[in-house]
N, CA, C and O atoms as a GROMACS GRO file, in nm:
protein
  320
    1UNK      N    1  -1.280   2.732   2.224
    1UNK     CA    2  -1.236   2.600   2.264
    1UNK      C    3  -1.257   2.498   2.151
    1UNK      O    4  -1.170   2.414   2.128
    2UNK      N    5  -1.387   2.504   2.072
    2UNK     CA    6  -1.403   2.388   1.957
    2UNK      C    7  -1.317   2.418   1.883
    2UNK      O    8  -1.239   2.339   1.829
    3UNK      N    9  -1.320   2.582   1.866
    3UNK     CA   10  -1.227   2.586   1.699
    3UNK      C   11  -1.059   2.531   1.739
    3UNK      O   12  -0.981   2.476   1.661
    4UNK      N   13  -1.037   2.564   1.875
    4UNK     CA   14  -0.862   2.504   1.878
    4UNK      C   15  -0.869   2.323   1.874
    4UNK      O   16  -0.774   2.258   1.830
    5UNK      N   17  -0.982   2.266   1.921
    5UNK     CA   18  -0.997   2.152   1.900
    5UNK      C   19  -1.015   2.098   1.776
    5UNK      O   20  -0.964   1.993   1.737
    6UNK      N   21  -1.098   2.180   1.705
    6UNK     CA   22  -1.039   2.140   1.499
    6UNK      C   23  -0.944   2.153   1.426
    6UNK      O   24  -0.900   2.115   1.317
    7UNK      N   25  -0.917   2.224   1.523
    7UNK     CA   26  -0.778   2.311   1.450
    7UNK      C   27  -0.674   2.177   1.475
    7UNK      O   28  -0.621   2.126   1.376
    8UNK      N   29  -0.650   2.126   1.606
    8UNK     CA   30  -0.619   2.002   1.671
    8UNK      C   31  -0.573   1.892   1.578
    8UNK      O   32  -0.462   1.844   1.552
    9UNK      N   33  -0.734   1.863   1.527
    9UNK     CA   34  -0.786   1.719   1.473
    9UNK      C   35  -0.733   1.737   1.309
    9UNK      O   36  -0.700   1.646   1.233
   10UNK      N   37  -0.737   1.909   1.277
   10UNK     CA   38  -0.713   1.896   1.131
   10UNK      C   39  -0.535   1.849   1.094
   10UNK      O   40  -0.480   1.770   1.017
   11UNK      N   41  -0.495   1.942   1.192
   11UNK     CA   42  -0.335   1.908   1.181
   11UNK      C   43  -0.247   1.727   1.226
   11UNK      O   44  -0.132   1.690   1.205
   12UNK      N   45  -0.328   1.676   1.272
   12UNK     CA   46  -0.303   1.558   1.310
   12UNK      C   47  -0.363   1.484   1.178
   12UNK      O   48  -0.282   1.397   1.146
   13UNK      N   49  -0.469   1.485   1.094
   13UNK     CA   50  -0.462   1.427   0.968
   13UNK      C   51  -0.360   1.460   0.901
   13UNK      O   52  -0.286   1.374   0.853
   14UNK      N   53  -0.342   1.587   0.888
   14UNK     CA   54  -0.280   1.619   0.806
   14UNK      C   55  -0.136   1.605   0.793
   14UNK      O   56  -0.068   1.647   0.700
   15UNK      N   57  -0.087   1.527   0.922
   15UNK     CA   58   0.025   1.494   0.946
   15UNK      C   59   0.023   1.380   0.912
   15UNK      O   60   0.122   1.332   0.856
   16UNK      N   61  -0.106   1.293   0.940
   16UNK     CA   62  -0.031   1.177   0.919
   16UNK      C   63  -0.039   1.072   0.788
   16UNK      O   64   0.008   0.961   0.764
   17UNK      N   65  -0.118   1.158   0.724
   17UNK     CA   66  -0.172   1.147   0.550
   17UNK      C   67  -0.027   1.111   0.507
   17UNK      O   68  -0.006   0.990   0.497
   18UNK      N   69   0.094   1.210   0.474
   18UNK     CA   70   0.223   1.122   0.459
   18UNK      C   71   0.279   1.010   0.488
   18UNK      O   72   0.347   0.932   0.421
   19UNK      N   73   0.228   1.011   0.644
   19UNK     CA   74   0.306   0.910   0.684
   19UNK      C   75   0.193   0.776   0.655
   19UNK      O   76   0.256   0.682   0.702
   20UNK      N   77   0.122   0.746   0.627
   20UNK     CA   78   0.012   0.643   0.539
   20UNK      C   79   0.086   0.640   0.404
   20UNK      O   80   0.116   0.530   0.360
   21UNK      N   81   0.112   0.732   0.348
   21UNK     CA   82   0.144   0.745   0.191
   21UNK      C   83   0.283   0.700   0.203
   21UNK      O   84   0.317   0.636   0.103
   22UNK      N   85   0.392   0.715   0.307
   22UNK     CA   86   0.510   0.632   0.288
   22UNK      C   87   0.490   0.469   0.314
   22UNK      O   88   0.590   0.400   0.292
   23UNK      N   89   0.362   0.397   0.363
   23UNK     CA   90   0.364   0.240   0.356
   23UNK      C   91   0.358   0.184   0.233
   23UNK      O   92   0.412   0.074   0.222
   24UNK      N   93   0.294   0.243   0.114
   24UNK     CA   94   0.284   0.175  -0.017
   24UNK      C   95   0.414   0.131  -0.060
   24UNK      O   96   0.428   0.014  -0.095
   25UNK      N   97   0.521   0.222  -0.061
   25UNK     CA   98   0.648   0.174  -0.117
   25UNK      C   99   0.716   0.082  -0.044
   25UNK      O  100   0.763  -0.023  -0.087
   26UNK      N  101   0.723   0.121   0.063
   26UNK     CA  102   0.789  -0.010   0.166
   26UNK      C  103   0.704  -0.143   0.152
   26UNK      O  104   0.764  -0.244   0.188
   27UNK      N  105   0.548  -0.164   0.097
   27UNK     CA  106   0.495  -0.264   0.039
   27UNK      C  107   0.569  -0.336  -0.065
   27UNK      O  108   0.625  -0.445  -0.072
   28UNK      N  109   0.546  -0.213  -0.160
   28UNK     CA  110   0.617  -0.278  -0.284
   28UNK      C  111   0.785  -0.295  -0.319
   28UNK      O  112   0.842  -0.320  -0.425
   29UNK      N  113   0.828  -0.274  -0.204
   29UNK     CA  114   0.980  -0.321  -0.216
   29UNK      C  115   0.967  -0.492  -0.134
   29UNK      O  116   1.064  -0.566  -0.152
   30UNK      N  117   0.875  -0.532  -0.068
   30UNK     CA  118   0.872  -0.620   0.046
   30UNK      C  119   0.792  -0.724  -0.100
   30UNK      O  120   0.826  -0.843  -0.098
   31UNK      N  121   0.688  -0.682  -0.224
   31UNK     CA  122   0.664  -0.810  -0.299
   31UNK      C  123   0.758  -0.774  -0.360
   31UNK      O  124   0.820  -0.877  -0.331
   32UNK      N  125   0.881  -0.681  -0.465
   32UNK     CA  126   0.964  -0.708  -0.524
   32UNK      C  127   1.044  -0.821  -0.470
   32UNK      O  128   1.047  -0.931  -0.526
   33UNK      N  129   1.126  -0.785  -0.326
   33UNK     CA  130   1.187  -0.897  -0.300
   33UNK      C  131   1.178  -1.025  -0.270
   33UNK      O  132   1.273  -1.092  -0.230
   34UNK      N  133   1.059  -1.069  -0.287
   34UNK     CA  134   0.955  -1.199  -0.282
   34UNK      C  135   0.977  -1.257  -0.365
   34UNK      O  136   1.024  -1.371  -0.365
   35UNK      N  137   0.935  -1.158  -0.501
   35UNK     CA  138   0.885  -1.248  -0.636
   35UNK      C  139   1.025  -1.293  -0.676
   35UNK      O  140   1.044  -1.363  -0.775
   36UNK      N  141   1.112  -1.253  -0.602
   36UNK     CA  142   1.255  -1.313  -0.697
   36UNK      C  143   1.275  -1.443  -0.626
   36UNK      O  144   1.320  -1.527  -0.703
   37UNK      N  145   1.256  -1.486  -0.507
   37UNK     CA  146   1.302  -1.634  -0.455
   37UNK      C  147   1.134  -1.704  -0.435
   37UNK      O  148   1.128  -1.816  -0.385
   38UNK      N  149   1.003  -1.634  -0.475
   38UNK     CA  150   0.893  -1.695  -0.510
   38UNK      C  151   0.890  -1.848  -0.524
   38UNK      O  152   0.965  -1.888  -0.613
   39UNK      N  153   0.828  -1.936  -0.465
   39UNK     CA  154   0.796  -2.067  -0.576
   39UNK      C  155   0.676  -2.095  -0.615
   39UNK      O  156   0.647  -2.197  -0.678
   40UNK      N  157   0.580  -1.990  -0.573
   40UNK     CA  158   0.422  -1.992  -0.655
   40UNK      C  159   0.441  -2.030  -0.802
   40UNK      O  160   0.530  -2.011  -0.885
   41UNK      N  161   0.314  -2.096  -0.800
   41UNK     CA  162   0.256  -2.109  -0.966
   41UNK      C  163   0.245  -1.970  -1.045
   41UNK      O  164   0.174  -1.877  -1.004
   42UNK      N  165   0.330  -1.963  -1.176
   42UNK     CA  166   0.293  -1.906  -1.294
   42UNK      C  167   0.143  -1.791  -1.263
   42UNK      O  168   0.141  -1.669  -1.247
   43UNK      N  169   0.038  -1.885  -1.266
   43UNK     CA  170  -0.069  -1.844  -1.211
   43UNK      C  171  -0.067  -1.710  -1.124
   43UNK      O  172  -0.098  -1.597  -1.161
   44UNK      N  173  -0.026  -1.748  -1.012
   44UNK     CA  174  -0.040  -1.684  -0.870
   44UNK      C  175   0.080  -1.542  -0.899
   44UNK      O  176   0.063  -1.428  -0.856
   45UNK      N  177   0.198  -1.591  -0.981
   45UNK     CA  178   0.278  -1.494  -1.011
   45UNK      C  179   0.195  -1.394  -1.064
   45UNK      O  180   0.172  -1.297  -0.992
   46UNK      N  181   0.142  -1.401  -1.181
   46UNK     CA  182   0.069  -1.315  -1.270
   46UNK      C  183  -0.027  -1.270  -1.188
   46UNK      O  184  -0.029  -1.148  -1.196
   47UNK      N  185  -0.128  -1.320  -1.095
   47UNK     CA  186  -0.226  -1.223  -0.986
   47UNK      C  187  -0.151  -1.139  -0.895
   47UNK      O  188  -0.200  -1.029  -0.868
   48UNK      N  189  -0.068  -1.163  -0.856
   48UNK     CA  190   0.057  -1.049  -0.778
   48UNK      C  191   0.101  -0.946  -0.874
   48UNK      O  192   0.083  -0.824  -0.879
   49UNK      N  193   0.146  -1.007  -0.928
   49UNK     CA  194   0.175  -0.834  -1.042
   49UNK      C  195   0.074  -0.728  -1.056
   49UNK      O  196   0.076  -0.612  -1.015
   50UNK      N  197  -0.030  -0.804  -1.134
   50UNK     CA  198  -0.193  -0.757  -1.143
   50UNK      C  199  -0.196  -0.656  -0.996
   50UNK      O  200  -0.170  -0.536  -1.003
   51UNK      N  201  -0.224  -0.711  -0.891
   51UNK     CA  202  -0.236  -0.629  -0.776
   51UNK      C  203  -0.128  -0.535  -0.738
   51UNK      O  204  -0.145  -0.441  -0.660
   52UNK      N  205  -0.014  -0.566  -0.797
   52UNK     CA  206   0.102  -0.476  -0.764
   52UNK      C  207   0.066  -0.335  -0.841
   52UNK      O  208   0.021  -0.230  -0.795
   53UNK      N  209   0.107  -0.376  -0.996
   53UNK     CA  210   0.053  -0.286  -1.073
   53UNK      C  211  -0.091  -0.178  -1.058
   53UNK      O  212  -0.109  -0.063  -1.097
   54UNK      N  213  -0.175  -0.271  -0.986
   54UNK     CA  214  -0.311  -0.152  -0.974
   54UNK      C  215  -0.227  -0.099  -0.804
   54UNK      O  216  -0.242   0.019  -0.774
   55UNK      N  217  -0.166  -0.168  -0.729
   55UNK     CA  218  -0.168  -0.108  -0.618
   55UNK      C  219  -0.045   0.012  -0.604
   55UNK      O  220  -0.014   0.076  -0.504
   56UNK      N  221   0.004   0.018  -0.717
   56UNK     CA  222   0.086   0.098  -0.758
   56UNK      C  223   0.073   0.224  -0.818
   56UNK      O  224   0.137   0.327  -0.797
   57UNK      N  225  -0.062   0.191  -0.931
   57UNK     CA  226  -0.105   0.317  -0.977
   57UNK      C  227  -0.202   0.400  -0.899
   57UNK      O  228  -0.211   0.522  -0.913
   58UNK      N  229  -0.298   0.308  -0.788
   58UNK     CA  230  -0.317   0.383  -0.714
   58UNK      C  231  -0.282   0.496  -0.596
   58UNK      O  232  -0.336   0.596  -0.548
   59UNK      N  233  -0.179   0.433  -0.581
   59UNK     CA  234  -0.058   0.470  -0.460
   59UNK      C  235  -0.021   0.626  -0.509
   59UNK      O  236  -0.055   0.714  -0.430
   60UNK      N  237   0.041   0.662  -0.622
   60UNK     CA  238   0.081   0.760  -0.769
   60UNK      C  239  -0.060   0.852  -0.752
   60UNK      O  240  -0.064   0.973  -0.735
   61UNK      N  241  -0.170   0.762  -0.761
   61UNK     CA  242  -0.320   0.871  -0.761
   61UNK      C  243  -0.310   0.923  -0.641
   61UNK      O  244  -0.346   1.040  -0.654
   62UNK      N  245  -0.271   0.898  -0.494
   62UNK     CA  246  -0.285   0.925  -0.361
   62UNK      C  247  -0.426   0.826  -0.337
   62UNK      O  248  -0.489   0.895  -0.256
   63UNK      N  249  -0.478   0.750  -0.354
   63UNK     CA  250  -0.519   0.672  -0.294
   63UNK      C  251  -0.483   0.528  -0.212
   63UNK      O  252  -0.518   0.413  -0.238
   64UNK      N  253  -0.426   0.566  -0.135
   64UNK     CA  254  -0.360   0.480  -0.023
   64UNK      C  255  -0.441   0.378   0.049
   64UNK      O  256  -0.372   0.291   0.102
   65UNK      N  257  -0.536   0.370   0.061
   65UNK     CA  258  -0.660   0.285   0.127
   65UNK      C  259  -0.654   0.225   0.014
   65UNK      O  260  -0.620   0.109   0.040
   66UNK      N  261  -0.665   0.236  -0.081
   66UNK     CA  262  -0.698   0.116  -0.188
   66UNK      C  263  -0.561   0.054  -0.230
   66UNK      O  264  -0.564  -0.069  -0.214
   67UNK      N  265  -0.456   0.094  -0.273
   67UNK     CA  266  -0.304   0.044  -0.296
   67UNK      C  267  -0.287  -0.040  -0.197
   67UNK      O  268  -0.274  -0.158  -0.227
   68UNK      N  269  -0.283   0.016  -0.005
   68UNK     CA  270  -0.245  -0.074   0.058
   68UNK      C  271  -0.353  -0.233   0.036
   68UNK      O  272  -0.322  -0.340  -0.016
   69UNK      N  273  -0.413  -0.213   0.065
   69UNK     CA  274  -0.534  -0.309   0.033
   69UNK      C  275  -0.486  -0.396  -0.055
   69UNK      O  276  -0.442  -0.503  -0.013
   70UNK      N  277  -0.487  -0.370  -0.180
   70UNK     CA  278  -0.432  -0.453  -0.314
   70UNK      C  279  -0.256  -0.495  -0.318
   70UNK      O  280  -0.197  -0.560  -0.404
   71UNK      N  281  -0.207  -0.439  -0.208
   71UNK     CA  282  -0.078  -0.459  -0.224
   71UNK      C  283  -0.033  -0.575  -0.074
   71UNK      O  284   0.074  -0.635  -0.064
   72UNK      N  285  -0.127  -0.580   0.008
   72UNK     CA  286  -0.154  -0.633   0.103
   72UNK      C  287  -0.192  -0.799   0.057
   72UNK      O  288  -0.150  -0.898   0.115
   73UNK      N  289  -0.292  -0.797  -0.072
   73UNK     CA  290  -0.396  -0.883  -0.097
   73UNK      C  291  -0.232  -0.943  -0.172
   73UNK      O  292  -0.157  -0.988  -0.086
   74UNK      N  293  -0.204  -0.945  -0.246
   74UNK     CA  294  -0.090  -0.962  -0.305
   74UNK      C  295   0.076  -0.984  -0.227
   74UNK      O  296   0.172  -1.017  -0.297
   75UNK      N  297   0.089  -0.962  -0.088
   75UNK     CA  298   0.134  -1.028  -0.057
   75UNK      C  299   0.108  -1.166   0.066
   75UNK      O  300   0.190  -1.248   0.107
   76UNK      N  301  -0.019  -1.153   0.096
   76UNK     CA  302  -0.093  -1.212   0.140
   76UNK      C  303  -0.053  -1.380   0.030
   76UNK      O  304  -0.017  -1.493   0.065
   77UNK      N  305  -0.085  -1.315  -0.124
   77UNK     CA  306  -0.078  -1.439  -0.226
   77UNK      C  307   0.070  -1.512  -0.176
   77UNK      O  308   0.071  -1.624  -0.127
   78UNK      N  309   0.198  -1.428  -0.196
   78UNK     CA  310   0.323  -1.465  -0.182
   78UNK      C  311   0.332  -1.534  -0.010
   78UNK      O  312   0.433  -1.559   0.056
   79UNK      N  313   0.245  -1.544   0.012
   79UNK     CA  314   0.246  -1.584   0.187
   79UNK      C  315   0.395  -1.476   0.275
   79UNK      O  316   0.481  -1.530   0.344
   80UNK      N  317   0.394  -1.419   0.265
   80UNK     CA  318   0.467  -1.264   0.330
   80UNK      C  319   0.349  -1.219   0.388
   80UNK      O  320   0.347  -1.111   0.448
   0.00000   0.00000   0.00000
């Protein structure tokens, strides 16, 4: 009974690890289309990239908890 219940719990991560890993891009298509009608400061532009860029290369590493996070924080900046 436990082992079909791990067995359970493992396949349900393991399903849904992709589907976590498909939000980063739908992030970063949502600040691409931002930064083009943007009216932030210079400033604030350049901290969005910054977070795009790391939340990007993380995303590429499979670290998804940290990309969304930084890609979140960044459109949070763009008020999106």
């Amino acid at each position: 009974m436990m082992k079909k219940l791990f067995l359970a719990a493992a396949m349900v991560v393991a399903l849904a690890a992709p589907a976590l890993a498909n939000q980063c891009p739908t992030l970063m298509v949502k600040i691409d289309d931002a930064m083009k009608t943007t009216t932030v400061d210079e400033a604030t532009k350049a901290k969005v990239m910054e977070l795009y860029t790391k939340g990007k290369a993380e995303h590429e590493a499979g670290d998804h908890a940290a990309s969304e996070k930084d890609l979140d924080e960044a459109m949070k900046l763009l008020g999106i």
